[in-house]
N, CA, C and O atoms as CSV, one atom per row, in Angstrom:
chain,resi,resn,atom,element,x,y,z
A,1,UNK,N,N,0.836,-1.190,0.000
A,1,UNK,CA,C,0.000,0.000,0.000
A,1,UNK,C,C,0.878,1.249,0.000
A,1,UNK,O,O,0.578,2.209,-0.711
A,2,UNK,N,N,2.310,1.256,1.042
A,2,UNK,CA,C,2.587,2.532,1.025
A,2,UNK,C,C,3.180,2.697,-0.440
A,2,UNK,O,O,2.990,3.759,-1.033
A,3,UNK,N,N,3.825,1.765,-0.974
A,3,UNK,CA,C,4.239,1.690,-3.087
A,3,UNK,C,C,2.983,2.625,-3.702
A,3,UNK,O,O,2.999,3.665,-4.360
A,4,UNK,N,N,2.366,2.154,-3.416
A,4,UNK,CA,C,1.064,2.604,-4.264
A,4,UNK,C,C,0.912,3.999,-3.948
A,4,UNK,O,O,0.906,4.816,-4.869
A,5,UNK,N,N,0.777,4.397,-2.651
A,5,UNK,CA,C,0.802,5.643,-2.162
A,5,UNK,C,C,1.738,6.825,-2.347
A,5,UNK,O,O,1.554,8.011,-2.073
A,6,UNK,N,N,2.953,6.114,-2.964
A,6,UNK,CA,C,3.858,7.316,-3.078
A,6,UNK,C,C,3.847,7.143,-4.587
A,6,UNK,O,O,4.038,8.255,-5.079
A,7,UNK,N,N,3.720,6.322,-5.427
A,7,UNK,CA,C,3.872,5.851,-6.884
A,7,UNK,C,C,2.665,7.302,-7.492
A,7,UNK,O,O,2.792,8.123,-8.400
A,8,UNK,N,N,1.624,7.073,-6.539
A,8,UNK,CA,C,0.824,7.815,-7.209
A,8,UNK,C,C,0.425,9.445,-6.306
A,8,UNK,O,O,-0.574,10.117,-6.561
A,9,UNK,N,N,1.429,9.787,-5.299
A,9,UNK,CA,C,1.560,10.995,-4.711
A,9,UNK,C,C,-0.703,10.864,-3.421
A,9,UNK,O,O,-1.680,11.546,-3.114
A,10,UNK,N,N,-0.321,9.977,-3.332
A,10,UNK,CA,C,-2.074,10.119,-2.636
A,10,UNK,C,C,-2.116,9.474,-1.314
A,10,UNK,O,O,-1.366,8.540,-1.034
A,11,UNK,N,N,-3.107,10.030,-0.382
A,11,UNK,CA,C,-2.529,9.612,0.696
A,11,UNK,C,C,-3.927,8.631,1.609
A,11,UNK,O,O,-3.931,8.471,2.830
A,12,UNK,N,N,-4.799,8.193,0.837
A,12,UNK,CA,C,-6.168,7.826,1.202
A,12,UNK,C,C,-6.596,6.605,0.004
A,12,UNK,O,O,-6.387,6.925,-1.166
A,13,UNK,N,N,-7.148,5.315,0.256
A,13,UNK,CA,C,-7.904,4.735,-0.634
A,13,UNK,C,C,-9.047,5.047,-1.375
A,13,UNK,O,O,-9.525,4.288,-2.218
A,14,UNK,N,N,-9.602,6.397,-1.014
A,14,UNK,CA,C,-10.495,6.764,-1.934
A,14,UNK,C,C,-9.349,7.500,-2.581
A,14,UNK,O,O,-9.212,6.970,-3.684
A,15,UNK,N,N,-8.529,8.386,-2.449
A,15,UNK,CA,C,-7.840,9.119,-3.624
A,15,UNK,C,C,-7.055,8.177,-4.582
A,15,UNK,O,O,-7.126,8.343,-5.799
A,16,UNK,N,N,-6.302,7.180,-4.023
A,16,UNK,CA,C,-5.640,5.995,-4.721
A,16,UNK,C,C,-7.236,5.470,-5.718
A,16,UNK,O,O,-7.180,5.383,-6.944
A,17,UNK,N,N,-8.261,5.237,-5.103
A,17,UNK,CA,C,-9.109,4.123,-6.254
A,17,UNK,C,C,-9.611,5.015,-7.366
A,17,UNK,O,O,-10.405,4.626,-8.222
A,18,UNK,N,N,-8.904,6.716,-7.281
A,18,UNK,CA,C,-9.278,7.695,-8.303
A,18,UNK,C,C,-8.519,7.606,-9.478
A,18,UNK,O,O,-8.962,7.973,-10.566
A,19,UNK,N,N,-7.428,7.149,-9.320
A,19,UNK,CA,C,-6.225,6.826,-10.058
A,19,UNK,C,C,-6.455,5.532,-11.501
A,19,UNK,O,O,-7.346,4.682,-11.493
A,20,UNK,N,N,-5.488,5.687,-12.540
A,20,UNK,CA,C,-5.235,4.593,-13.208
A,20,UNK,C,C,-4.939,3.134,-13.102
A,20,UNK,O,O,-4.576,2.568,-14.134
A,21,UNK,N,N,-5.034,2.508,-12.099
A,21,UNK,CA,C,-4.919,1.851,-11.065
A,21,UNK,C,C,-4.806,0.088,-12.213
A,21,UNK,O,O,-5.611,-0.188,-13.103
A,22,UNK,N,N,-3.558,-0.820,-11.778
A,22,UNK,CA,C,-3.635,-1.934,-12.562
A,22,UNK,C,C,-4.490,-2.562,-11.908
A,22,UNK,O,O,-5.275,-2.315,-10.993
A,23,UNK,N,N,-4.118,-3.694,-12.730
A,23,UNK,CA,C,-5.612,-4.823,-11.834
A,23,UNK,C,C,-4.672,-5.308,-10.881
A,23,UNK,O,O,-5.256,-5.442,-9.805
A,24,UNK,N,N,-3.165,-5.712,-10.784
A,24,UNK,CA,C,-2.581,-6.013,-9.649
A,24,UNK,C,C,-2.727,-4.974,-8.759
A,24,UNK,O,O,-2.601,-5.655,-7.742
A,25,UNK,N,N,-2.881,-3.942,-8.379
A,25,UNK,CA,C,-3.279,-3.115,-8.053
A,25,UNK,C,C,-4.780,-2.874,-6.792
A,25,UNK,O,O,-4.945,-2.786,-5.575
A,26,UNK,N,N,-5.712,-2.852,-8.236
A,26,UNK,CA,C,-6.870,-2.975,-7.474
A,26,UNK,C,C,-6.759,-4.515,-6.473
A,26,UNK,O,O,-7.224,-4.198,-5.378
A,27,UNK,N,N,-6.510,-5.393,-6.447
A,27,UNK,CA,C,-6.340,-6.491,-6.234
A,27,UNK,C,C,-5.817,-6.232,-4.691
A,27,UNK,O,O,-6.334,-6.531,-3.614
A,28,UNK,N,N,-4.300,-5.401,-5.090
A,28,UNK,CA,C,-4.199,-5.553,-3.097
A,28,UNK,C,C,-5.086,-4.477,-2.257
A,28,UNK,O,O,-5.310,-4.437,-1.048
A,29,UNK,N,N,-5.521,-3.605,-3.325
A,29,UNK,CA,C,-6.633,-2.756,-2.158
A,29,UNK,C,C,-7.309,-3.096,-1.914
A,29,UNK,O,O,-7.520,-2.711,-0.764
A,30,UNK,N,N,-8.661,-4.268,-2.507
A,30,UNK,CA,C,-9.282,-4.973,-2.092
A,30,UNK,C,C,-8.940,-6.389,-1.107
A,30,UNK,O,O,-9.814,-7.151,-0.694
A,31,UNK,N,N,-7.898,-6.492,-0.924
A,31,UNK,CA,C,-7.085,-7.764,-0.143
A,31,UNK,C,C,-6.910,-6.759,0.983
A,31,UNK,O,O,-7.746,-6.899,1.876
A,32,UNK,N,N,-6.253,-6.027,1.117
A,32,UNK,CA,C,-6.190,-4.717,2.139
A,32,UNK,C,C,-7.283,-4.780,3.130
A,32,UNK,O,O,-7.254,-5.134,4.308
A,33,UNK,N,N,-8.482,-4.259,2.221
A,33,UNK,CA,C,-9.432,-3.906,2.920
A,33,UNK,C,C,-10.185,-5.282,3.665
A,33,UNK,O,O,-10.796,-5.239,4.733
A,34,UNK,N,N,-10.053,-6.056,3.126
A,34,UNK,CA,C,-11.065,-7.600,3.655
A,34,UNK,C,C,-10.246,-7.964,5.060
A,34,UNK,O,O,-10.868,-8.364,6.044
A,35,UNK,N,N,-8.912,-7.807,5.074
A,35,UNK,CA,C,-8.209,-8.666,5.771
A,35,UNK,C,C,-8.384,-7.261,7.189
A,35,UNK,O,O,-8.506,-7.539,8.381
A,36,UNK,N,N,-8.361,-6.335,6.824
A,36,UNK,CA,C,-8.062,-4.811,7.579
A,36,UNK,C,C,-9.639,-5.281,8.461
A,36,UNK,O,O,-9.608,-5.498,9.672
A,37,UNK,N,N,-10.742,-5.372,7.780
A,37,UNK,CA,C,-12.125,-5.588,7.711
A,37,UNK,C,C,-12.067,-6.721,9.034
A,37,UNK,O,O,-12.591,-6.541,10.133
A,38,UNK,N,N,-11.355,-7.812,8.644
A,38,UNK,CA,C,-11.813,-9.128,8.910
A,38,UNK,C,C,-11.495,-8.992,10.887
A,38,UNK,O,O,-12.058,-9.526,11.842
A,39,UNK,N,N,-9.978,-7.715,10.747
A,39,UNK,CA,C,-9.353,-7.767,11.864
A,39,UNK,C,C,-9.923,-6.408,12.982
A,39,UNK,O,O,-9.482,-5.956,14.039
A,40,UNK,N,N,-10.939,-6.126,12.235
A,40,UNK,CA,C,-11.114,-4.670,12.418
A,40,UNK,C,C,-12.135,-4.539,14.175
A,40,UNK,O,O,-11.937,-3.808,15.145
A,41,UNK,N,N,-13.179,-5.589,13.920
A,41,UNK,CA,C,-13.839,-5.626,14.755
A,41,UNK,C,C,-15.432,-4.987,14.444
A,41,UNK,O,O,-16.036,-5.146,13.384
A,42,UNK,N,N,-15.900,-4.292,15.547
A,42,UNK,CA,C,-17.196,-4.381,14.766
A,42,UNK,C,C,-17.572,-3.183,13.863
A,42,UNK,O,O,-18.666,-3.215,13.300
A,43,UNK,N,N,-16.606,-1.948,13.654
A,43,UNK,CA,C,-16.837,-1.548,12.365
A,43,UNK,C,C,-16.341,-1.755,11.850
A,43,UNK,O,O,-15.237,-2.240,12.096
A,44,UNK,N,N,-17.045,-1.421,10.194
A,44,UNK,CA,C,-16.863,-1.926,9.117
A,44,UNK,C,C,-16.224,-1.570,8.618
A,44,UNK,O,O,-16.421,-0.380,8.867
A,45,UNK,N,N,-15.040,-1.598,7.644
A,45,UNK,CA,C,-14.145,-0.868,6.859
A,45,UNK,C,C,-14.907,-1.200,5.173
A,45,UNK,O,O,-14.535,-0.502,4.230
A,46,UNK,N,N,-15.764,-2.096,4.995
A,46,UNK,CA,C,-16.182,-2.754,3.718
A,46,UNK,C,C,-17.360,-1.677,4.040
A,46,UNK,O,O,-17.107,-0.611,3.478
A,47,UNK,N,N,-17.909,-1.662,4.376
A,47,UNK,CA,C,-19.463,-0.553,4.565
A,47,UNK,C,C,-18.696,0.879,4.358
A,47,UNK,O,O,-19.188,1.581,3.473
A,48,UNK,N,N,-17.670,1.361,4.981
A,48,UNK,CA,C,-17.253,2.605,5.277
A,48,UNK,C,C,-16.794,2.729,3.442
A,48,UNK,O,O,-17.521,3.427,2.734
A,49,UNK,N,N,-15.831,2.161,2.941
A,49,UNK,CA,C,-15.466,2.111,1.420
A,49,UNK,C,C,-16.368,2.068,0.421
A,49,UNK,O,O,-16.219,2.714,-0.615
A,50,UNK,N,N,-17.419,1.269,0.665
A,50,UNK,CA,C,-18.797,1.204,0.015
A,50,UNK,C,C,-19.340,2.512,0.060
A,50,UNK,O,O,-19.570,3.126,-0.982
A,51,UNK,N,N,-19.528,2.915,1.007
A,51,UNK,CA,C,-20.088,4.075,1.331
A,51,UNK,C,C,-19.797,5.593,0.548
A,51,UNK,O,O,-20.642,6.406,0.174
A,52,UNK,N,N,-18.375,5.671,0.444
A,52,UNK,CA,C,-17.419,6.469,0.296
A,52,UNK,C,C,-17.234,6.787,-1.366
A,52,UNK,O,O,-17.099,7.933,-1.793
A,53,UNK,N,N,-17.249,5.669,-2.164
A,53,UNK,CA,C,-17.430,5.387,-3.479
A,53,UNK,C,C,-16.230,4.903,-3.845
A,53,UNK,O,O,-15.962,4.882,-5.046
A,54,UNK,N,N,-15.118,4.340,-2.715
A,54,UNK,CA,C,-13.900,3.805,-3.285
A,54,UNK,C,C,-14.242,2.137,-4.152
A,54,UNK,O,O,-13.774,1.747,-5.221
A,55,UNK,N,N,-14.924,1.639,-3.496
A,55,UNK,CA,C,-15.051,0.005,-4.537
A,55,UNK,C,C,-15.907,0.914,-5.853
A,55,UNK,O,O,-15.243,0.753,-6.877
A,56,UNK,N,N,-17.217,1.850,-6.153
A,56,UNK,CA,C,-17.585,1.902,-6.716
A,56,UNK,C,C,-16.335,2.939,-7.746
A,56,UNK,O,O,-17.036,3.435,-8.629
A,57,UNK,N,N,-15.040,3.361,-7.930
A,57,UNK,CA,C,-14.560,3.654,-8.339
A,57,UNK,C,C,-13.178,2.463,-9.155
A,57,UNK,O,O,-12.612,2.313,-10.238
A,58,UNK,N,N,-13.197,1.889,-7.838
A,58,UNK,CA,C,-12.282,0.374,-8.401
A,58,UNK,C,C,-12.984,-0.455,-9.260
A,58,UNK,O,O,-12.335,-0.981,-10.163
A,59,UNK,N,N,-14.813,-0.811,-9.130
A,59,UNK,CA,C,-15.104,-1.218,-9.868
A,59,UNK,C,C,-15.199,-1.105,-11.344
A,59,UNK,O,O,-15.113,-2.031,-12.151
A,60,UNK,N,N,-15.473,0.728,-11.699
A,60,UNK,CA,C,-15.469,1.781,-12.857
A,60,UNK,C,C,-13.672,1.088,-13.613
A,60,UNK,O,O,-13.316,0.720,-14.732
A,61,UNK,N,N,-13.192,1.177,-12.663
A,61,UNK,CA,C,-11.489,0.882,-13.614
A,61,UNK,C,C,-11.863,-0.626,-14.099
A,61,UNK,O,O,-12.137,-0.707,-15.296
A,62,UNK,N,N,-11.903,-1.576,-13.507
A,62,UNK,CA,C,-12.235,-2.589,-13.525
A,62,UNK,C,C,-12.869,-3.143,-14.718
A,62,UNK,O,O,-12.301,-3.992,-15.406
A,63,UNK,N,N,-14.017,-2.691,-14.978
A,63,UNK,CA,C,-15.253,-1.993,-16.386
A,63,UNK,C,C,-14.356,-1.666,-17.320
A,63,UNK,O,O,-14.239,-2.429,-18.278
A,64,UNK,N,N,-13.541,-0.479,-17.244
A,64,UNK,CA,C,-12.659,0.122,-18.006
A,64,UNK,C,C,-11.511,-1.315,-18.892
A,64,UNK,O,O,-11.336,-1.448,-20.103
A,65,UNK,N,N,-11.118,-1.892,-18.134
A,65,UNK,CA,C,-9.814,-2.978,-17.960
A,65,UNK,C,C,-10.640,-4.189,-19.223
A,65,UNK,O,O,-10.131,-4.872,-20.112
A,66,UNK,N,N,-12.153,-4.021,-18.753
A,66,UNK,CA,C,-12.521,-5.106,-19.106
A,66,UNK,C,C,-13.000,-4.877,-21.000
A,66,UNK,O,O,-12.773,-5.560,-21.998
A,67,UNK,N,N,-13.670,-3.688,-20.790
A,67,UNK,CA,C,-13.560,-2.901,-22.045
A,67,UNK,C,C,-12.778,-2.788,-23.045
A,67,UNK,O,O,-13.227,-2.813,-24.191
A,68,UNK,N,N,-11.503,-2.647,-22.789
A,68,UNK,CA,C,-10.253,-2.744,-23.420
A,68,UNK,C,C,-10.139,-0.483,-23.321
A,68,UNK,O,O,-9.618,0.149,-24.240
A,69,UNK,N,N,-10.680,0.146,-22.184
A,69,UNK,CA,C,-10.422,1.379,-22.555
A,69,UNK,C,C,-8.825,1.588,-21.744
A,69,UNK,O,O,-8.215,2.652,-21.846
């Protein structure tokens, strides 16, 4: 995560899932968040990201990837 964070000057997973982002990429932010999630207790870090529009922005690249844009 911190690679990612300085690669792309951002200091938050919603500003990182704003980015050009590879699919190895999206991959550990979503591994990030499940495992962060899993250890987190009883709030949510998956509700809070949901919320926020970071998966709905990882998903948009994702779309993009799949597209060929």
């Amino acid at each position: 995560m911190d690679k990612m964070e300085k690669k792309y000057s951002k200091t938050g997973l919603l500003e990182l899932s704003e980015e050009k982002l590879t699919f190895e990429e999206i991959v550990t932010i979503y591994t990030f968040i499940e495992r962060a999630d899993h250890h987190c207790g009883e709030e949510s870090l998956f509700d809070e990201y949901s919320q926020n529009g970071t998966f709905s922005n990882l998903r948009k690249r994702l779309d993009e990837m799949r597209g060929g844009n």
